[in-house]
C-alpha positions as CSV (number, residue, x, y, z in Angstrom):
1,X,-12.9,-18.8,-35.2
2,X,-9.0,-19.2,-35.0
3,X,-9.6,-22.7,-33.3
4,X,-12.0,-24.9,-35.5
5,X,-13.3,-26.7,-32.2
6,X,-15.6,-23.6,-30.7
7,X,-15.1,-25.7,-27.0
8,X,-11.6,-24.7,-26.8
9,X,-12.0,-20.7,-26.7
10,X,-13.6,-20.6,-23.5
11,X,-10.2,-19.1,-21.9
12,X,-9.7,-16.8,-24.9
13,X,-13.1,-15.7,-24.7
14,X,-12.9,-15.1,-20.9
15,X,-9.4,-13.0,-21.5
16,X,-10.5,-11.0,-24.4
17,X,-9.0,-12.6,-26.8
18,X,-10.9,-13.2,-29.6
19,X,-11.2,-11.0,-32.8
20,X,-14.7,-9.7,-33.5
21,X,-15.7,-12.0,-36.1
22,X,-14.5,-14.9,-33.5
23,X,-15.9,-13.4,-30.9
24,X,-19.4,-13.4,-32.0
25,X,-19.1,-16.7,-33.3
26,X,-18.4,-18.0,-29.7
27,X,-21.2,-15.5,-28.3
28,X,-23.9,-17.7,-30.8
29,X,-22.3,-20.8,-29.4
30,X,-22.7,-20.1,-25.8
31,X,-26.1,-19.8,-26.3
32,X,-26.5,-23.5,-27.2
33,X,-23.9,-25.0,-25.1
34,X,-24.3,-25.3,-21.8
35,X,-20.6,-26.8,-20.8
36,X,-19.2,-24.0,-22.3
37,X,-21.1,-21.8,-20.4
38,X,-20.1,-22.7,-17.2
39,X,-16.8,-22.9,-18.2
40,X,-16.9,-19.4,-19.0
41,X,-18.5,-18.6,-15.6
42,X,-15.9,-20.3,-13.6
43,X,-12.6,-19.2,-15.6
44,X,-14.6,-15.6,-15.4
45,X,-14.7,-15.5,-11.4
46,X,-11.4,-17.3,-11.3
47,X,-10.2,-14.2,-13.5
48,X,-11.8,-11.6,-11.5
49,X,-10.1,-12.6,-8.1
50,X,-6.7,-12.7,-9.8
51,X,-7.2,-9.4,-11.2
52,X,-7.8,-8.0,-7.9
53,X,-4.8,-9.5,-6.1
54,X,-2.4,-8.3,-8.9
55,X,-2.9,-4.6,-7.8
56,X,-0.6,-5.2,-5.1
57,X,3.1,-6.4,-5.2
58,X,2.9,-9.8,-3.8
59,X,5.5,-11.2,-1.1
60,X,8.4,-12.9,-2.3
61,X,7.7,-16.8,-1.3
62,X,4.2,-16.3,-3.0
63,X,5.6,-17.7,-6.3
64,X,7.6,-20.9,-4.9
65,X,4.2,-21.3,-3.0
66,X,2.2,-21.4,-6.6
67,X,4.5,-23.7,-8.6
68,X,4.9,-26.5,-5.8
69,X,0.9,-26.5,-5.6
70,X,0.4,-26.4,-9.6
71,X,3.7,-29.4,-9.4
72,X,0.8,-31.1,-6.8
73,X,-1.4,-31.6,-9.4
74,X,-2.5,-35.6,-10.8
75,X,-0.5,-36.7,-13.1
76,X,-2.1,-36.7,-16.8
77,X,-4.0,-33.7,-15.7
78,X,-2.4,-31.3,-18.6
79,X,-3.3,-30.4,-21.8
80,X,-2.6,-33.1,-24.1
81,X,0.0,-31.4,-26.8
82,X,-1.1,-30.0,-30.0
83,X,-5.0,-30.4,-28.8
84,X,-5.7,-26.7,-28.7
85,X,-4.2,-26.6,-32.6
86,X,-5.7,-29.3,-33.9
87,X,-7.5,-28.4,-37.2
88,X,-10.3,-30.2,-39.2
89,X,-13.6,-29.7,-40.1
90,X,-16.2,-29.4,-37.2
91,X,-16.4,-33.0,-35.9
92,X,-19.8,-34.6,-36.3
93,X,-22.2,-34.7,-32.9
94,X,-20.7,-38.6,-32.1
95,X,-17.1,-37.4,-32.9
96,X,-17.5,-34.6,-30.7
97,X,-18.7,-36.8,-27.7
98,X,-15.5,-38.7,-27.9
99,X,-13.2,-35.8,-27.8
100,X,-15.2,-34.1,-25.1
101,X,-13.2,-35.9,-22.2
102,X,-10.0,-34.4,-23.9
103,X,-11.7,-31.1,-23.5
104,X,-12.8,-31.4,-20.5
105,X,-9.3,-32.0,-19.1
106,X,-7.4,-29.0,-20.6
107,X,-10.4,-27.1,-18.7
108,X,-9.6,-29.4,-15.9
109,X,-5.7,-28.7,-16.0
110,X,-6.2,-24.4,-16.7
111,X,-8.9,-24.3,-14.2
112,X,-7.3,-26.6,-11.4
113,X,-4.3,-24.2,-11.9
114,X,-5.8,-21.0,-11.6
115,X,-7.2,-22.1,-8.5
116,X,-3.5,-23.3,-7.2
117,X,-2.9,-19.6,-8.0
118,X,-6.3,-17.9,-6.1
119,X,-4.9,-20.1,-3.2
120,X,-1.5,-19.2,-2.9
121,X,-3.4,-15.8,-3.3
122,X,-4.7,-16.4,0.4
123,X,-1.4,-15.3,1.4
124,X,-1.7,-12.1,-0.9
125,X,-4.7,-11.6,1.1
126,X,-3.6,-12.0,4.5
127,X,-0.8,-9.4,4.0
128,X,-2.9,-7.0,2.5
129,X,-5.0,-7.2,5.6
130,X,-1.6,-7.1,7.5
131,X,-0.7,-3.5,5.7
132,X,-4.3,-2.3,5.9
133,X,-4.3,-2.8,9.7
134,X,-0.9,-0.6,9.7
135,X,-2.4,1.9,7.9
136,X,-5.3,2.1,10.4
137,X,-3.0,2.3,13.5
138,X,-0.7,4.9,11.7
139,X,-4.2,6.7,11.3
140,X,-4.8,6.6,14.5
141,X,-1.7,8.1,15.6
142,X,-1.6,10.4,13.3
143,X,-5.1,11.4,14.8
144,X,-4.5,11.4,18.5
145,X,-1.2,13.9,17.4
146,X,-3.2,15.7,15.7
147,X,-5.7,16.3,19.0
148,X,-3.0,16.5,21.1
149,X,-1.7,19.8,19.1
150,X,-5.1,21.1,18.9
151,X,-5.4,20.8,22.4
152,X,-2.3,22.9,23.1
153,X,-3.0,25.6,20.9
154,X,-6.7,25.8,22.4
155,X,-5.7,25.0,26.1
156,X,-7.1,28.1,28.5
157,X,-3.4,28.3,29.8
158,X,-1.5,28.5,26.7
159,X,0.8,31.0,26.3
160,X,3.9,32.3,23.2
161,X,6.7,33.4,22.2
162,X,8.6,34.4,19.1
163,X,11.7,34.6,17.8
164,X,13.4,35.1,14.3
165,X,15.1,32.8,11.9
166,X,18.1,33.4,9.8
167,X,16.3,32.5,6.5
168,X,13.9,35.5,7.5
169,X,11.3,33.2,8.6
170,X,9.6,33.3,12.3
171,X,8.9,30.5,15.0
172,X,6.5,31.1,17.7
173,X,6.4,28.3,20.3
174,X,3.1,27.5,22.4
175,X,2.9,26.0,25.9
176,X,0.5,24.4,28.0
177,X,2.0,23.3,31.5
178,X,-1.5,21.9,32.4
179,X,-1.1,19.9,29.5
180,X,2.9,19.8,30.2
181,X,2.8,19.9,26.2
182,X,4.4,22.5,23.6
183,X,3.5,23.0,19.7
184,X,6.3,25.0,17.3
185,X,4.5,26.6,14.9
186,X,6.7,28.1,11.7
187,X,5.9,30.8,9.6
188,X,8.3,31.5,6.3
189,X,10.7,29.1,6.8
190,X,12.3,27.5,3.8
191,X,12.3,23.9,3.1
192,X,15.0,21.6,4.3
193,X,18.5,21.2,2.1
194,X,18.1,17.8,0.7
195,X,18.9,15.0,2.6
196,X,18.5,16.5,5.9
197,X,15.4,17.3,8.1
198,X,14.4,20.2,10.7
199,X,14.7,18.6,14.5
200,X,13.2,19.9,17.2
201,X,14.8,19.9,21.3
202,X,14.1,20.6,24.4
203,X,16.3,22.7,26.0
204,X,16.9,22.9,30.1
205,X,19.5,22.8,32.5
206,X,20.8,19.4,31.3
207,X,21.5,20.0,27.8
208,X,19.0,19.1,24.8
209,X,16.9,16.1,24.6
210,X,15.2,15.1,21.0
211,X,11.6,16.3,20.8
212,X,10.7,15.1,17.3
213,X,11.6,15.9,13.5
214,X,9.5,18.6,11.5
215,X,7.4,16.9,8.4
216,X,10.2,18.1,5.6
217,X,7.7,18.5,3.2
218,X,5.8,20.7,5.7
219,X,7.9,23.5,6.4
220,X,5.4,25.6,7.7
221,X,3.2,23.0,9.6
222,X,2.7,23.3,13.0
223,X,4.7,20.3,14.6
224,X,3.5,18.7,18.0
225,X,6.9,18.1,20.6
226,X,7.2,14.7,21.4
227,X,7.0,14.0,25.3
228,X,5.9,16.1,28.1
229,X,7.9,19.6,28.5
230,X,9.0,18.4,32.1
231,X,11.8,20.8,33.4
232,X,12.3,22.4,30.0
233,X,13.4,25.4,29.4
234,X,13.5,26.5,26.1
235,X,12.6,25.1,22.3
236,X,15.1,24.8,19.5
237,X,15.4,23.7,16.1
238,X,18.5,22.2,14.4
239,X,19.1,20.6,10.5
240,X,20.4,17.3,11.0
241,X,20.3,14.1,8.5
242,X,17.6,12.2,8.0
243,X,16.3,10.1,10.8
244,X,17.3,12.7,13.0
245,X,20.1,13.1,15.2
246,X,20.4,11.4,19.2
247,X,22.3,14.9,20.1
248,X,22.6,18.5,17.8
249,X,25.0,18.3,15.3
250,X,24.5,22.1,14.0
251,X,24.1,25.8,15.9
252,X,20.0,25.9,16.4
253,X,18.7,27.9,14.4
254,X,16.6,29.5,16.7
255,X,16.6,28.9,20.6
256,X,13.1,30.2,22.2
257,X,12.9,30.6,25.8
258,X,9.5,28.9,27.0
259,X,6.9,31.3,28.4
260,X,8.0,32.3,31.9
261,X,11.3,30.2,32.0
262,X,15.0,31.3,30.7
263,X,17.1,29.5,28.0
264,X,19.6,27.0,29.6
């Protein structure tokens, strides 16, 4: 093996890092030793957890966190140097008795800091759980949006209109006043330029009010207003930057009257 002391490659062994020849060496020695078989059971959970964690990009005081608790540690707990390199014959069973303790430290020390690691881990955890509960409530939304267009587009009182778009596409708004809802859904319309997005309006006797952006990488989706259609008039679309715009900044590219009402 590359250390002659066969206690000392527990970690190794754990991490993969033995050659072949080395690591079957170790594998017959496990089967005698008992010490270093729960060694290798606890640095092989210990392992396990941190592999899991480091799939995720942890937050920023998480490493200040780690080093103050591994600085917590008793003093005397580290490996004691040039231990792991010492070389020699295989000590005789009494010898090996007295260097055990020294052993049993540097598992001690490696050990005792993985853990200060799996706990500062507990705040890994606790913002994973933070995003993953994002990610549920954005599914939700996205959900009860979802409903909400279906519910337009199937209500018994919705009714259409179409109108062209200069790209050659079309856009064909639908309106439920018992729902007091609309839906724009595209057909043939080009992508946004880069950097800007589609935004959709309400149109009425007071000017335009914001009613949402398009999903640029959706062109053609159907895309839910935001808010109720109130005293609307009419639906139109604009380009604007990214993030949208609080009032248009372009000509609309199409203006559709809402069934039974004129454009403002």
């Amino acid at each position: 093996m590359g250390t002659e002391n066969p206690h000392e490659a527990t970690a190794a062994y754990v991490l993969d890092a033995l050659a072949e020849p080395e690591r079957a060496a170790f594998e017959a020695h496990l089967e005698t030793c008992p010490d270093c078989a729960r060694e290798v059971r606890e640095f092989a959970a210990t392992a396990a957890l941190l592999g899991t964690a480091a799939a995720v990009e942890p937050p920023p005081a998480l490493r200040g966190a780690v080093l103050r608790r591994i600085r917590e540690l008793p003093a005397g707990a580290g490996p004691q140097p040039g231990a792991a390199r010492r070389a020699g014959p295989e000590p005789e069973p009494g010898a090996a008795r007295h260097r055990a303790p020294r052993r049993r430290a540097w598992s001690r020390w490696a050990l005792a800091a993985c853990l200060a690691v799996a706990a500062g881990l507990g705040g890994v955890a606790a913002w994973q759980y933070q995003r993953a509960d994002t990610a549920r409530e954005q599914a939700r939304a996205a959900e009860a949006r979802e409903a909400a267009l279906a519910g337009v587009l199937s209500a018994p009182d919705a009714r259409l209109a179409s109108g062209r778009i200069p790209d050659g596409g079309t856009g064909t708004v639908v309106l439920s006043r018992e729902r007091d809802r609309a839906v724009f859904v595209p057909s043939g319309m080009a992508a946004p330029p880069a950097g800007r997005v589609y935004q959709l309006w309400f149109a009425g006797p007071g000017g335009m009010r914001p009613a949402g952006l398009m999903d640029p990488a959706r062109p053609g989706a159907p895309a839910l207003l935001a808010g109720p259609v109130g005293g609307a008039t009419g639906v139109g679309v604009t380009v604007e930057p990214e993030g949208g715009s609080a009032a248009p900044t372009t000509a609309p590219l199409v203006l559709l009257a809402l069934p039974g009402t004129r454009t403002a």
